[in-house]
C-alpha positions as CSV (number, residue, x, y, z in Angstrom):
1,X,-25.7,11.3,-6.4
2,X,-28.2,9.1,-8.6
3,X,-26.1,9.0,-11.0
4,X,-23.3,7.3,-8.3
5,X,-23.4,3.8,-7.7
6,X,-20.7,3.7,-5.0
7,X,-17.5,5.1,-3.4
8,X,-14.7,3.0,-2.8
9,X,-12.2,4.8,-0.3
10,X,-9.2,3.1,0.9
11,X,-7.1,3.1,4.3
12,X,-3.9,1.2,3.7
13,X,-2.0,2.0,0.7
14,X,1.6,2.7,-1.1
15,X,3.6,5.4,0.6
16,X,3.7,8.5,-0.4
17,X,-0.7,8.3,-0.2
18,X,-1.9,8.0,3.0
19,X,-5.5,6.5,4.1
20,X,-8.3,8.8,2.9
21,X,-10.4,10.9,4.7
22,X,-12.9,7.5,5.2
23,X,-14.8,9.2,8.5
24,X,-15.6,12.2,6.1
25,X,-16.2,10.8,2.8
26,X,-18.7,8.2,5.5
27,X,-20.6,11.3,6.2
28,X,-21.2,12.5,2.9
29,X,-22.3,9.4,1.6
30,X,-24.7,9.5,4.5
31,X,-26.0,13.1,3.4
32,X,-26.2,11.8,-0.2
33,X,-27.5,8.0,0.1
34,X,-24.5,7.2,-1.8
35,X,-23.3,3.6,-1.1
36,X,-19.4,3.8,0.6
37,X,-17.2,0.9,0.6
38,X,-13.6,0.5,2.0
39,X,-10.4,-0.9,0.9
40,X,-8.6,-2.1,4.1
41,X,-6.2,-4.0,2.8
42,X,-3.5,-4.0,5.5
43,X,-5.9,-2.2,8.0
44,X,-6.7,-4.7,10.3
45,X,-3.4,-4.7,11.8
46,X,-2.7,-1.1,12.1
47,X,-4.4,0.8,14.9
48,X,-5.1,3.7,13.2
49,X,-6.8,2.2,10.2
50,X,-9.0,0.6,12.3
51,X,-9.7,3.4,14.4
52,X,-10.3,5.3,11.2
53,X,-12.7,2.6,9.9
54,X,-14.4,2.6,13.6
55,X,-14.9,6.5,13.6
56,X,-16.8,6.3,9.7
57,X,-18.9,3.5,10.8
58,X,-20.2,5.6,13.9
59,X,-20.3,8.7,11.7
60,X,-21.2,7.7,8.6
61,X,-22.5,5.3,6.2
62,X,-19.8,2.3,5.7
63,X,-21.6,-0.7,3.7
64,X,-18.4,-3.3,3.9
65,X,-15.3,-2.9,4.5
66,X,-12.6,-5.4,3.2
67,X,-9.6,-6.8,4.3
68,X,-7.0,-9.1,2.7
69,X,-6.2,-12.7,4.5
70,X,-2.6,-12.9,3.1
71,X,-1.7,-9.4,5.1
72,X,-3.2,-9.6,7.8
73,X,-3.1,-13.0,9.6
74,X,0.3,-14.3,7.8
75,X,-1.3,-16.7,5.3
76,X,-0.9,-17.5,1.4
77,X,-2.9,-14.9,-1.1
78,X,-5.8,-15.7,-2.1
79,X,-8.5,-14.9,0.9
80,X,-9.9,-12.1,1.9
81,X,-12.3,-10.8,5.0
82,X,-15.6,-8.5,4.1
83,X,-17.3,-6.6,7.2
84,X,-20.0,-4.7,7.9
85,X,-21.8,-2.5,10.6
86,X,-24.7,-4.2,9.2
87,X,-25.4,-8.0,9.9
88,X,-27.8,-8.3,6.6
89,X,-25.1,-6.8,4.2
90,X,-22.7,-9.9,5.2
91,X,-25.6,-12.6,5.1
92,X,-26.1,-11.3,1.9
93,X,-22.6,-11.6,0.8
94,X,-22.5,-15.1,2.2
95,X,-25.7,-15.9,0.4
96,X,-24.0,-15.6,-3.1
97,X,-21.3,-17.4,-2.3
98,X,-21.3,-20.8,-5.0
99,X,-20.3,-23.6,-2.6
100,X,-17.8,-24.6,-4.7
101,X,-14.6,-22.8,-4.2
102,X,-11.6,-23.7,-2.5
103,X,-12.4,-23.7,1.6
104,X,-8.7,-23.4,2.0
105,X,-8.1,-19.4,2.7
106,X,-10.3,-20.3,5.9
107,X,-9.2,-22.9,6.7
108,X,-5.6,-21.4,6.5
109,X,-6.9,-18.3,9.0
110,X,-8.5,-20.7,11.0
111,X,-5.3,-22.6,11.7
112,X,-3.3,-19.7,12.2
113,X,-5.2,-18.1,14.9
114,X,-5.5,-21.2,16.4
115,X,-2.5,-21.3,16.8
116,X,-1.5,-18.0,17.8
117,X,-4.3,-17.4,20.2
118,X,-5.1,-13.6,21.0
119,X,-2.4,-13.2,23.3
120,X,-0.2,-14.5,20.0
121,X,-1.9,-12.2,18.0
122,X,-1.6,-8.9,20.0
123,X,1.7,-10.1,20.3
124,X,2.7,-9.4,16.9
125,X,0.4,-6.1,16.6
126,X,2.6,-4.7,18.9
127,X,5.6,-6.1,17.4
128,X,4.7,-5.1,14.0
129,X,4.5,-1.2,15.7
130,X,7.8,-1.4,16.6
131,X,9.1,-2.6,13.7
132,X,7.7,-0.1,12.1
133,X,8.7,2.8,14.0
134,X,12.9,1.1,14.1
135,X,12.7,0.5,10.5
136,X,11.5,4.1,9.7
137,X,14.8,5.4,11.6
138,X,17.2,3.4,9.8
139,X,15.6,3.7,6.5
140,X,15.5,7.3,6.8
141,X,20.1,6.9,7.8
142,X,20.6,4.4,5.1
143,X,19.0,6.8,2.5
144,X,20.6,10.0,3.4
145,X,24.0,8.3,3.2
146,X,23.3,7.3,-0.1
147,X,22.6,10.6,-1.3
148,X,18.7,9.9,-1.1
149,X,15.9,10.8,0.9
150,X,12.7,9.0,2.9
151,X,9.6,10.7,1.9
152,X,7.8,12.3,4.7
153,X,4.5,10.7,5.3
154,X,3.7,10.6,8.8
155,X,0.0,9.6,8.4
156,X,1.4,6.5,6.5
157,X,2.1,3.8,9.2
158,X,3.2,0.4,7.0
159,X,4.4,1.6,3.9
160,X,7.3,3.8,3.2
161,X,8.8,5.8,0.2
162,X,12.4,6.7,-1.0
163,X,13.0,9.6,-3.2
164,X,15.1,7.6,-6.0
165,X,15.3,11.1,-8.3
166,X,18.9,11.8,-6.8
167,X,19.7,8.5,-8.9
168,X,18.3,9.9,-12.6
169,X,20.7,10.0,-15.2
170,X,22.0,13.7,-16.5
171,X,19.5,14.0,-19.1
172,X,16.5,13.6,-16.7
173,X,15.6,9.8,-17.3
174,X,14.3,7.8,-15.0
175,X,13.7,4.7,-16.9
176,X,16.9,2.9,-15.6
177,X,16.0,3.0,-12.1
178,X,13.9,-0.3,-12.4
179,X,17.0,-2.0,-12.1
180,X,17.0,-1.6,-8.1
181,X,13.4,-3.4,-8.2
182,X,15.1,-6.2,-10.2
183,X,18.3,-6.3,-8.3
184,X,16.6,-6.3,-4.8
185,X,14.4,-9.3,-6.7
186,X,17.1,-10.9,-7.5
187,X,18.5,-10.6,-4.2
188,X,15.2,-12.6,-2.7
189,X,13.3,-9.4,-1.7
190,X,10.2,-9.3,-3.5
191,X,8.2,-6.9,-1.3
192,X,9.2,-3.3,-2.5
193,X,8.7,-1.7,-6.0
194,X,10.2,1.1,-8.1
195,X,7.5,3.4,-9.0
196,X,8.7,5.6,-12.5
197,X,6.9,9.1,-12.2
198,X,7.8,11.8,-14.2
199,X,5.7,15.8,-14.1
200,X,5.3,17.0,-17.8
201,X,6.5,20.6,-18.3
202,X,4.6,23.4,-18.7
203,X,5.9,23.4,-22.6
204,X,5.3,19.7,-23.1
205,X,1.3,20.4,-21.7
206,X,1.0,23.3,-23.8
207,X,2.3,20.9,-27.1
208,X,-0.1,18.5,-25.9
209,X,2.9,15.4,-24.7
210,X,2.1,13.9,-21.9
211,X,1.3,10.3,-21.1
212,X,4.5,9.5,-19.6
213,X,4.4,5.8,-17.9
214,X,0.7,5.5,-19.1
215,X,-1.1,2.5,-19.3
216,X,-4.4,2.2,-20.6
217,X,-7.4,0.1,-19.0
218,X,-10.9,-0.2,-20.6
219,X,-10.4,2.2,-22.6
220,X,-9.2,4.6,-19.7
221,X,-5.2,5.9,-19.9
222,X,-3.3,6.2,-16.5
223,X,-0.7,8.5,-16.6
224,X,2.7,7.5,-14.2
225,X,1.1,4.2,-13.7
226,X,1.9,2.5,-10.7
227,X,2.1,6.1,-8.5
228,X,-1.0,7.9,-6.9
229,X,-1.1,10.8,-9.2
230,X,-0.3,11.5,-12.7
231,X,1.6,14.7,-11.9
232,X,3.7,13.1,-9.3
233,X,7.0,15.0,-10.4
234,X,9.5,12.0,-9.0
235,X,10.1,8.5,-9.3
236,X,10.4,6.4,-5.7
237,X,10.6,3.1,-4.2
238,X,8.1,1.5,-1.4
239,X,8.9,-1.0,1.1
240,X,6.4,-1.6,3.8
241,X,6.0,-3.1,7.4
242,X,3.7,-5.7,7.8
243,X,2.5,-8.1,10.4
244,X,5.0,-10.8,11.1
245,X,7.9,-9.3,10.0
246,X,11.3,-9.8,11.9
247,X,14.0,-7.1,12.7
248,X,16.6,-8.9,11.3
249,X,14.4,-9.5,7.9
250,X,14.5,-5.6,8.1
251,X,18.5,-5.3,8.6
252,X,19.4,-7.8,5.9
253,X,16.6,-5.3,3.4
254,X,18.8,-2.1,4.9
255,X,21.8,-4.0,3.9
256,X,20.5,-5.1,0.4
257,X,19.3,-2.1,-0.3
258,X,21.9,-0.3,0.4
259,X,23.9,-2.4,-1.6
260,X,21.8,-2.7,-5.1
261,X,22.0,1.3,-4.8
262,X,25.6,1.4,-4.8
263,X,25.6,-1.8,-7.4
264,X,23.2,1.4,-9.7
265,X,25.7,3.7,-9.3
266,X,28.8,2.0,-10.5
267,X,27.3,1.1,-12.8
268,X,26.0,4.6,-13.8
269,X,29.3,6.6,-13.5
């Protein structure tokens, strides 16, 4: 634990990972004097990451936790929101700030819950549930009657995952399937993204190949880059649920989707 500076743990993420364990990993950092701080990107507007981030700061030890502007109160990127249990940790925080950046991500939030009001607000927390729940269902049809499957991550409440292995070529390769990324692009959805993931074989780990999809950061190589594991054994697509969306923004995805899937598949036959 000296040696440990801090541990970042994180609530809203890419299907197929669900939120970690933060009440837990709060009480061992607690035990351990081990600084914790978590990623809540999309948590504010999901009742169960906030009830998760609730629970560790009553259990546990939670520095900050931090939350993104642009996914949370419907405004442009480029703001973001950093709590604490602890009123010193934020003045501290604000202390370091220069002066001299843009004001605009505030003012932006500002404005926008202005004019939404709580009862505005709620009002699309709920909505946003809904959406969620619907879009699950007919994600889950339009897969299986494309010969695919929607990834079973229950824990998961914004983001969702589509097996696209069904859709590999005959030899096993995946690398074509970033064509439904750049097709749905194309088509003006820019939210979801093809994740290529591939499991090395016992023969290729015993010859030493592996590395498939890597990237390398700081000197640090990330196998299946872009997934949550470097032995993820398929490749998938994510599309989330977010606050603000509308139903029929969901139907027209369903219907692109399904569409750029069967566009793949002529195309592969």
């Amino acid at each position: 634990a000296s040696e440990v500076l801090c541990v970042c743990s994180t609530t809203s993420t890419f299907a197929p990972r669900v939120p970690d364990s933060v009440d837990e990993i709060a009480v061992l950092c607690a035990e351990l004097e081990v600084g914790h701080v978590i990623n809540n990107a999309y948590g504010l507007q999901c009742s169960k990451c906030s009830h998760l981030v609730e629970t560790a700061c009553r259990k546990g030890r939670v520095d900050a936790f931090v939350q993104s502007t642009d996914k949370n109160f419907l405004v442009p990127v480029g703001g973001a929101v950093v709590a604490s249990a602890k009123p010193e940790l934020v003045e501290k925080v604000s202390s370091i700030y220069p002066g001299r950046a843009s004001m605009s991500p505030i003012l932006d939030v500002f404005i926008t819950l202005l004019s939404l009001g709580e009862a505005g607000f709620k009002r699309l927390l709920q909505q946003r549930k809904e959406n969620a729940a619907w879009f699950q269902e007919h994600l889950k049809t339009v897969a299986e009657r494309n010969g695919l499957r929607l990834l079973r991550c229950p824990a998961n409440k914004i983001s969702f995952a589509i097996d696209l292995q069904p859709l590999a070529a005959a030899d096993g390769s995946v690398d074509d399937l970033t064509f439904l990324g750049s097709a749905l692009f194309t088509r003006r959805v820019s939210g979801p993204r093809v994740v290529l993931c591939r499991k090395a074989t016992d023969a290729e780990v015993s010859a030493g190949t592996t590395g498939w999809y890597r990237k390398k950061i700081d000197g640090v190589s990330f196998d299946n880059y872009g997934g949550h594991s470097a032995d993820y054994p398929i490749s998938y697509l994510t599309a989330a649920c977010a606050i603000g969306v509308e139903r029929a923004e969901l139907e027209t995805f369903l219907e692109r989707f399904e569409l750029v899937v069967r566009e793949y598949k002529a195309k592969s036959a």
